[in-house]
C-alpha positions in Angstrom: -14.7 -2.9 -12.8 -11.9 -4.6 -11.1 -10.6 -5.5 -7.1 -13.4 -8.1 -6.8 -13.3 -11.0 -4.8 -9.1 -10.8 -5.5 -6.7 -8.1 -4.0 -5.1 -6.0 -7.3 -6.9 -4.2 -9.8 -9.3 -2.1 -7.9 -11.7 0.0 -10.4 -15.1 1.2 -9.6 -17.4 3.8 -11.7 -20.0 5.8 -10.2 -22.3 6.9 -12.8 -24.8 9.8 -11.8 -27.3 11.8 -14.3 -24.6 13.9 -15.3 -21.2 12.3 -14.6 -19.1 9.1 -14.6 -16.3 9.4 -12.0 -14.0 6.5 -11.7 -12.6 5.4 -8.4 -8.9 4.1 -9.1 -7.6 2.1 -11.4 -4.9 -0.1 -10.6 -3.2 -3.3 -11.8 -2.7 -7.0 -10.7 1.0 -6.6 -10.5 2.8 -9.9 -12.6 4.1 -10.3 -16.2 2.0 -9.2 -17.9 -0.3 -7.3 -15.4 -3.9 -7.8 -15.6 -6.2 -4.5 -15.8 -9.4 -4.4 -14.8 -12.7 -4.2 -16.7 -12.6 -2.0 -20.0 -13.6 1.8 -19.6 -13.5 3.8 -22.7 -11.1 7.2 -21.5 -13.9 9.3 -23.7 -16.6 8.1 -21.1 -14.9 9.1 -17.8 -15.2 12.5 -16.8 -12.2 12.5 -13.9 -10.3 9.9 -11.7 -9.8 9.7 -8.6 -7.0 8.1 -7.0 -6.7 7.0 -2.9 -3.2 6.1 -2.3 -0.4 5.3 -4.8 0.0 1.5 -4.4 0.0 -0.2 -8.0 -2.9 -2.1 -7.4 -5.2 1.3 -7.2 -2.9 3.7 -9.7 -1.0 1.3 -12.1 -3.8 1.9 -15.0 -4.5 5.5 -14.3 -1.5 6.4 -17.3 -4.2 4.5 -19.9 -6.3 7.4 -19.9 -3.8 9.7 -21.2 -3.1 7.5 -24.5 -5.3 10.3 -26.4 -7.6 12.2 -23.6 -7.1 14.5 -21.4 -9.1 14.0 -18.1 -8.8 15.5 -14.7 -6.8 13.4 -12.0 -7.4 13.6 -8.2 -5.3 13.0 -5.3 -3.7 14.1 -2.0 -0.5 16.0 -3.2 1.9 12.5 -1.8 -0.2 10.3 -3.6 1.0 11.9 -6.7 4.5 11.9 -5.9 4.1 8.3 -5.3 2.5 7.4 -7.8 4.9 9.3 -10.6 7.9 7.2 -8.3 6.2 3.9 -8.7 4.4 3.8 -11.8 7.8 5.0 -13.8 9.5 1.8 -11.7 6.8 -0.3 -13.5 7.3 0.9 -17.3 11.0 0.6 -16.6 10.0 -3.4 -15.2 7.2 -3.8 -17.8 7.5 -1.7 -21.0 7.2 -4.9 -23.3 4.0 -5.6 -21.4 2.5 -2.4 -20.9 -0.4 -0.3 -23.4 1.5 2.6 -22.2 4.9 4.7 -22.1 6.6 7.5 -19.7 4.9 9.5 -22.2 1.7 9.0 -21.2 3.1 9.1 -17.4 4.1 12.8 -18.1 1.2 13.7 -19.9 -1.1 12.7 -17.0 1.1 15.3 -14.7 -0.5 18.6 -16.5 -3.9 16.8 -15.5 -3.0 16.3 -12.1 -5.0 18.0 -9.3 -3.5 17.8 -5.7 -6.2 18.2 -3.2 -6.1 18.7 0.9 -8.1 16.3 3.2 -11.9 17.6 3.7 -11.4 19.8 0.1 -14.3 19.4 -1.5 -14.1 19.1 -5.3 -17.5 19.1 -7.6 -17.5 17.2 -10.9 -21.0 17.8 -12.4 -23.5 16.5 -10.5 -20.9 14.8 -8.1 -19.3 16.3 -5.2 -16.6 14.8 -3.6 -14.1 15.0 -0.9 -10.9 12.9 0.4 -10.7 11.6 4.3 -7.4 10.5 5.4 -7.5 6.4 5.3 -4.6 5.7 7.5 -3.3 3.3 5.3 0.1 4.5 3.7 1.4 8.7 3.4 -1.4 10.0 1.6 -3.9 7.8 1.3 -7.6 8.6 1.4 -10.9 7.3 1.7 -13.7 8.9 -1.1 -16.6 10.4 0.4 -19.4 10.9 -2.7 -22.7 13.3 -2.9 -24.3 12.8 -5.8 -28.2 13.0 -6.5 -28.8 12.9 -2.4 -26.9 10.0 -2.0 -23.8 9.4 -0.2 -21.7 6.6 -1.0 -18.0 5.9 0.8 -15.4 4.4 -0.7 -12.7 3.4 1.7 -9.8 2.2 -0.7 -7.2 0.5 1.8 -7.5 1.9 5.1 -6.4 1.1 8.5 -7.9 2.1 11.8 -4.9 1.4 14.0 -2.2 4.2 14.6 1.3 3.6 13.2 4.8 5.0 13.8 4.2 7.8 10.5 0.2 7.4 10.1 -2.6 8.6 12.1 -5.5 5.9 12.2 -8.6 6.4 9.9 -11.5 7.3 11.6 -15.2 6.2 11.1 -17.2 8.9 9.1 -19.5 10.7 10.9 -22.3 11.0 7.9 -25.1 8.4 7.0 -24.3 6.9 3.9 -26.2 4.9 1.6 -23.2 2.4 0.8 -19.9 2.2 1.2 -17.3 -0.2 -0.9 -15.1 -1.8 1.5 -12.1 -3.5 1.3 -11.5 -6.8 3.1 -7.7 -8.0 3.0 -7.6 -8.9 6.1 -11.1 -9.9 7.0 -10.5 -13.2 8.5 -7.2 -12.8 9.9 -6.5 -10.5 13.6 -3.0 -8.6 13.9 -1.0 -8.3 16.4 -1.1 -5.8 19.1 1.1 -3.2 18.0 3.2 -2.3 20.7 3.7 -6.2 22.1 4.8 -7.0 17.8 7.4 -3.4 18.1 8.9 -4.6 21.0 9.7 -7.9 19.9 10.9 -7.0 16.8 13.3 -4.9 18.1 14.8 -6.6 21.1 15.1 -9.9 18.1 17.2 -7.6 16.0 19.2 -6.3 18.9 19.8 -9.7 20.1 21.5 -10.6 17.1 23.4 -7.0 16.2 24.5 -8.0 20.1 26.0 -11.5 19.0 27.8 -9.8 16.2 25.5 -10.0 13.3 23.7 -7.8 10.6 19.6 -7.9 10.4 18.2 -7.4 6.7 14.6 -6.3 7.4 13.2 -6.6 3.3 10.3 -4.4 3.5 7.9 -2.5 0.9 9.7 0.6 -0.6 6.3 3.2 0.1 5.6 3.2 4.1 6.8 0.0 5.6 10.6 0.4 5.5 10.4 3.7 7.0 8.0 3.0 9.5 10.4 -0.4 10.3 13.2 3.3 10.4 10.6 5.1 12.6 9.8 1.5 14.7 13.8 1.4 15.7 14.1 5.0 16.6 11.3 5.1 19.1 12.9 1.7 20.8 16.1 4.0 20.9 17.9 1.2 18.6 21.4 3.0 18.5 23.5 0.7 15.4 24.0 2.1 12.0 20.9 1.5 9.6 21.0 1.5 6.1 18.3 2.6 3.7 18.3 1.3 0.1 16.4 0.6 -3.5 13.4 2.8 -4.0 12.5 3.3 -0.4 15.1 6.3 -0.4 12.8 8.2 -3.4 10.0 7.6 -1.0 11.9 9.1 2.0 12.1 12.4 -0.1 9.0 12.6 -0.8 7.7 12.1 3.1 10.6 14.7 4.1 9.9 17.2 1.3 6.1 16.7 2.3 6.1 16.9 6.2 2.4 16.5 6.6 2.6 13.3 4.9 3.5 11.8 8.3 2.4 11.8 11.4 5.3 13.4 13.3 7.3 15.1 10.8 9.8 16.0 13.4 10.7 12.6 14.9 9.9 11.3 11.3 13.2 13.8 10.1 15.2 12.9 13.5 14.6 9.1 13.2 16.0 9.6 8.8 18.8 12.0 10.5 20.8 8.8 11.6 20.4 6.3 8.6 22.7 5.9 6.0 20.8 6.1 2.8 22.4 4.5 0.2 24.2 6.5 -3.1 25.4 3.7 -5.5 26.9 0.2 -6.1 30.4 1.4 -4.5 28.6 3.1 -1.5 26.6 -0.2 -0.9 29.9 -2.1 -0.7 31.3 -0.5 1.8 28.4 0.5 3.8 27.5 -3.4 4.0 30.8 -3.7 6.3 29.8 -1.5 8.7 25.5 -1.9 8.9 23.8 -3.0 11.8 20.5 -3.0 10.5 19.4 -2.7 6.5 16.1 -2.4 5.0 15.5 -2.9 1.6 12.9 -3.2 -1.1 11.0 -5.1 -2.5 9.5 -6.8 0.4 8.6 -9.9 -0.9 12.5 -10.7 -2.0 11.0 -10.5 -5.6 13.9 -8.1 -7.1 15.4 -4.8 -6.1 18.6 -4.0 -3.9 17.5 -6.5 -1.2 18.7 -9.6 -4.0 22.6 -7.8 -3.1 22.2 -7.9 0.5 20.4 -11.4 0.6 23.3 -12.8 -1.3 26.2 -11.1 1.2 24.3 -12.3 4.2 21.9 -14.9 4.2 24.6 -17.8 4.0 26.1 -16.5 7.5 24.1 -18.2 11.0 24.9 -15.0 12.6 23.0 -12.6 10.5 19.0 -12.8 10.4 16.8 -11.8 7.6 13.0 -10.5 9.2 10.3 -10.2 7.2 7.7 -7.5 8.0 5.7 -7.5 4.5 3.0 -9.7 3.4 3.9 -12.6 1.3 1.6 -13.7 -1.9 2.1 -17.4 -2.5 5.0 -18.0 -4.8 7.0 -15.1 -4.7 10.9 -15.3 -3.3 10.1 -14.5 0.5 6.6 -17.0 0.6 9.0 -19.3 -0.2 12.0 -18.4 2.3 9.5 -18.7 4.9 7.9 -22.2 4.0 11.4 -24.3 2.9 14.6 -21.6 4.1 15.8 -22.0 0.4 16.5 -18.7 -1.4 17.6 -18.4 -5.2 21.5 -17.1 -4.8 22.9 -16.6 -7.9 20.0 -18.2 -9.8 20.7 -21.1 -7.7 18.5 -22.3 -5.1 20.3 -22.3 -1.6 20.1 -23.4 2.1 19.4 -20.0 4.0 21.6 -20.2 7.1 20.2 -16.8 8.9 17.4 -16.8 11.1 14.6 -16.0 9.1 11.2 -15.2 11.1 8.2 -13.5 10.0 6.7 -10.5 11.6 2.9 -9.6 10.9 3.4 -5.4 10.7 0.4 -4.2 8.4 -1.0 -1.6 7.0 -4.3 -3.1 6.7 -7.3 -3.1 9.2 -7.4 -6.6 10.2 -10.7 -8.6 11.0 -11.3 -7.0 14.1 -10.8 -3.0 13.4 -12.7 -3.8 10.2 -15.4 -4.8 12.0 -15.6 -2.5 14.0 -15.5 0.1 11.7 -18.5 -1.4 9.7 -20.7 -1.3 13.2 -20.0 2.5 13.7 -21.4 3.6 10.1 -24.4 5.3 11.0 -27.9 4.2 9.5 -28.4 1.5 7.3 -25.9 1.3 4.4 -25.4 -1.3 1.8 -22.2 -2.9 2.0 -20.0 -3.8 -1.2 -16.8 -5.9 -0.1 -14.3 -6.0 -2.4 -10.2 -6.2 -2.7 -10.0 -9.4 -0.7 -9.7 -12.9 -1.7 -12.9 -14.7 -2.8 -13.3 -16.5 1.3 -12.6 -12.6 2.7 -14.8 -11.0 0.3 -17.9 -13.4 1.4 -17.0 -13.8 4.9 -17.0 -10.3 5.3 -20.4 -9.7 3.3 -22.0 -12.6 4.9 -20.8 -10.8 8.1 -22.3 -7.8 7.5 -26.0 -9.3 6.3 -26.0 -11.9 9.3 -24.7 -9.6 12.4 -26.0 -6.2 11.5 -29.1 -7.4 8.8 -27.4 -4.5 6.5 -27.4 -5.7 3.0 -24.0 -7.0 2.2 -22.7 -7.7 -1.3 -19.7 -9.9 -2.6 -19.9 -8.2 -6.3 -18.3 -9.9 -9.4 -16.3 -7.6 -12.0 -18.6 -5.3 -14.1 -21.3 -6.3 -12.0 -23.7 -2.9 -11.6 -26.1 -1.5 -8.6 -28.5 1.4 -8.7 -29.7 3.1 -5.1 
């Protein structure tokens, strides 16, 4: 119903004999956001929802207009989502089918679940694995009628500083829906892309400049926190915008990360931010900030850009993907940022640094190789080249059968 062959909007329903359970359903994040496919709230019997990222949970509030049906989720997926969602109505009320109302109606429907629980709905049983992908997130494993059908969401296979790496299933399914974001584009090695990042940004906190690091409020700026700590990075950090909400939620949750424990020591020594006069001040003295939203596109990071981005000392490094048009796509292709709604020469050094969250072609592949037997594969949540590269993939290296679907587009197995 939505996430197909475009990244935002992911929506699938799995309709059984008895049940229709609906996997996600987020938004395309713009003004106005797009939804996906229509699903009548009377039809769907529960949700289930794999990590709190807009683009799989924006929509879920829709279903609460006049019904009252069962949500599922890890217990930091729903703290996330109640963080970012509200952030949206407050952004997008004029645009939006939906209020904090609705928001705090879905709460008394909300059912936090453990990975491994498994949760029956009808004829469908159910359980969450963790995806590695953000705190929280989960890939969908599905019985229903003697089939099982995996639904990864957005996973990643590679360890981070505050996630474990998802791991390939163990169980035969008969398909799995696959994401493909990154499936024609390799990341960096990890530890080679830490290193550099950190001995760039104590080069230039060495020659007597600040580093703004913009970076997505759930899971990146923290893990850019957790990044510095391990490389023993000993200059005063500052944590602003929505990123701080998030912290709480990751220290008031301790197995949402990794390592709690060198999570809570690496947050001990950052200045999180309390207001407009505290991020003044605190400005005068930072080393290092981080700051939503990571693609320069609104939030706290529009102060700092403005105190520091006109200074040849400073740098400003970006660690967050970059759709085409936003603020930070275009700092990196001309320099020139809107200060003041002007736009202006950036003087800082501005360089790009590919840290994801994302399996990338690689890892994706691999992951796809160690299913065991013979599933079909539906690749969605890419662009249209990633979605049928990766499908065409699948049919021509492993003869599985590999599907690029279009929205509303249905399969019985």
């Amino acid at each position: 119903m939505g996430g197909t062959h475009k990244v935002g909007g992911n929506a699938v329903q799995v309709k059984s004999d008895e049940a229709n359970l609906l996997l996600e359903y987020g938004v395309k994040p713009g003004t106005p956001p797009e939804f996906p496919g229509h699903i009548r709230a009377r039809d769907v019997d529960a949700i289930v929802v794999g990590h709190a990222h807009l683009d799989h949970s924006g929509g879920v509030p829709l279903f609460y207009l006049s019904e009252k049906k069962p949500y599922f989720a890890t217990r930091t997926t729903s703290e996330l989502m109640k963080i970012l969602i509200k952030d949206m109505i407050k952004l997008n009320s004029y645009y939006l089918p939906f209020e904090y109302l609705e928001l705090d109606k879905m709460q008394k429907y909300r059912n936090d679940i453990v990975y491994g629980q498994k949760v029956k709905v009808k004829d469908i049983e159910f359980s969450l694995l963790d995806a590695g992908h953000i705190p929280g997130s989960a890939m969908v494993d599905i019985d229903v009628g003697g089939k099982k059908i995996l639904y990864t969401s957005d996973f990643n296979t590679i360890q981070t500083r505050i996630c474990r790496g998802a791991k390939v299933p163990r169980k035969k399914y008969d398909a799995v829906i696959i994401e493909s974001t990154y499936a024609m584009h390799e990341h960096p090695e990890r530890k080679q892309l830490e290193e550099e990042f950190v001995k760039e940004i104590k080069s230039t906190v060495n020659d007597g400049g600040k580093v703004l690091i913009p970076a997505f409020a759930v899971g990146r700026s923290h893990e850019m926190i957790s990044v510095l700590h391990a490389h023993k990075f000993k200059g005063n950090i500052l944590l602003d915008g929505m990123a701080r909400a998030v912290n709480q939620v990751m220290l008031d949750i301790p197995d949402s990360v990794k390592t709690p424990k060198t999570y809570a020591q690496a947050m001990a020594g950052v200045h999180i931010i309390r207001g407009w006069r505290d991020r003044r001040q605190a400005v005068r003295k930072a080393d290092a900030i981080v700051a939503p939203s990571g693609m320069l596109q609104g939030g706290t990071v529009m102060f700092y850009m403005e105190k520091l981005a006109l200074s040849a000392n400073n740098s400003v490094y970006i660690v967050s993907f970059q759709v085409p048009g936003t603020n930070g796509a275009k700092l990196l292709e001309t320099g020139m940022f809107p200060i003041k709604d002007r736009d202006t020469r950036v003087n800082a050094k501005v360089k790009h640094f590919d840290f994801s969250s994302h399996s990338g072609r690689t890892p994706l592949q691999q992951f796809i190789r160690g299913l065991k037997g013979k599933p079909d594969v539906y690749v969605i949540h890419g662009e249209e080249e990633s979605c049928d590269f990766l499908a065409e993939w699948v049919r021509d290296e492993l003869d599985l059968n590999g599907v690029a679907p279009n929205q509303e587009e249905e399969f019985t197995f």
